[in-house]
N, C-alpha and C positions, 0 to 999 in steps of 0.2 A: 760379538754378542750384543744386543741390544736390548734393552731393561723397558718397563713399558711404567713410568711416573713415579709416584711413592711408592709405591706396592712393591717393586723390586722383581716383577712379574717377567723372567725372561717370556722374550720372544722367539728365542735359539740362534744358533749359530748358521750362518749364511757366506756364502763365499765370495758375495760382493757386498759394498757399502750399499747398494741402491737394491739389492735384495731386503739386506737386515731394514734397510726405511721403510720400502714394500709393506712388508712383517708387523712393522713397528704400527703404520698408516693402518691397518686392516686392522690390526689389535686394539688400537684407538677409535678407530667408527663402532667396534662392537660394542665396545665398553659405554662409551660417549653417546653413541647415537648420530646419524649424519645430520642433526639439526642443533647439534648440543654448541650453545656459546664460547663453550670453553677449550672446543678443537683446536688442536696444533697439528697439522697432517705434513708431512713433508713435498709432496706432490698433491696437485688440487685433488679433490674430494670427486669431482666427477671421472678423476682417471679409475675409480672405484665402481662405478655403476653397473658397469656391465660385470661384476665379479660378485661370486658369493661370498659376504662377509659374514665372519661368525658370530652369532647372538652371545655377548657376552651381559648383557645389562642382567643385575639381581642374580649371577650364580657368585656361589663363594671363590676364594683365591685358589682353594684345590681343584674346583669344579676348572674355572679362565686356564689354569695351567694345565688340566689336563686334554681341554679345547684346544689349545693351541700345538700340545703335542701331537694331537691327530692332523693338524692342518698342517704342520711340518710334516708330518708321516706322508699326507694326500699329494702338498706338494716335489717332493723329489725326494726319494731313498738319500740319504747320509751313508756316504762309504764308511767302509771303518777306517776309525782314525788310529788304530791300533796297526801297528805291523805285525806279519808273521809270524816274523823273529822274537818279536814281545808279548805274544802272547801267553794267557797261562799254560803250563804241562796241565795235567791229566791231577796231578796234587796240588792244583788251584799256586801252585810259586811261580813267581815267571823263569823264565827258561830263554837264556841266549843261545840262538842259534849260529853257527859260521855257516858262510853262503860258501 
């Protein structure tokens, strides 16, 4: 998982290091602006150009977080991380299965 500065603003869960910086990089131009002095982008800023980044500037922390959950949504489905066998029954208790 990757956190995006003070805010504490995940940027979600990725299955490689150089995805979660991706994430992290995009989360930062929106926020920041690609002219803002204060960038730390992991990969130069022009590997961004040709990508839609999300306008995060002046929306609140529930507004950025729920921005980013849809840009995780756009980018690739998340399997479940739940198995099967651990899911709830039907009365919400989990329930172990034998395979």
């Amino acid at each position: 998982m990757a956190t995006l500065g003070k805010s504490g603003v995940s940027v979600g869960y990725y299955d490689t290091e150089e995805a979660a910086a991706r994430a992290y990089d995009r989360a930062a131009i929106g926020l920041l602006g690609r002219d803002s002095a204060g960038i730390s982008t992991n990969f130069a800023l022009a590997d961004y150009d040709a990508e839609a980044v999300p306008q995060l500037i002046g929306k609140t922390r529930e507004e950025v977080k729920a921005t980013l959950k849809s840009e995780r949504a756009k980018a690739r489905p998340c399997p479940n991380p739940i198995p099967n066998s651990m899911r709830p029954n039907q009365g919400g208790a989990l329930a172990l299965r034998r395979r």
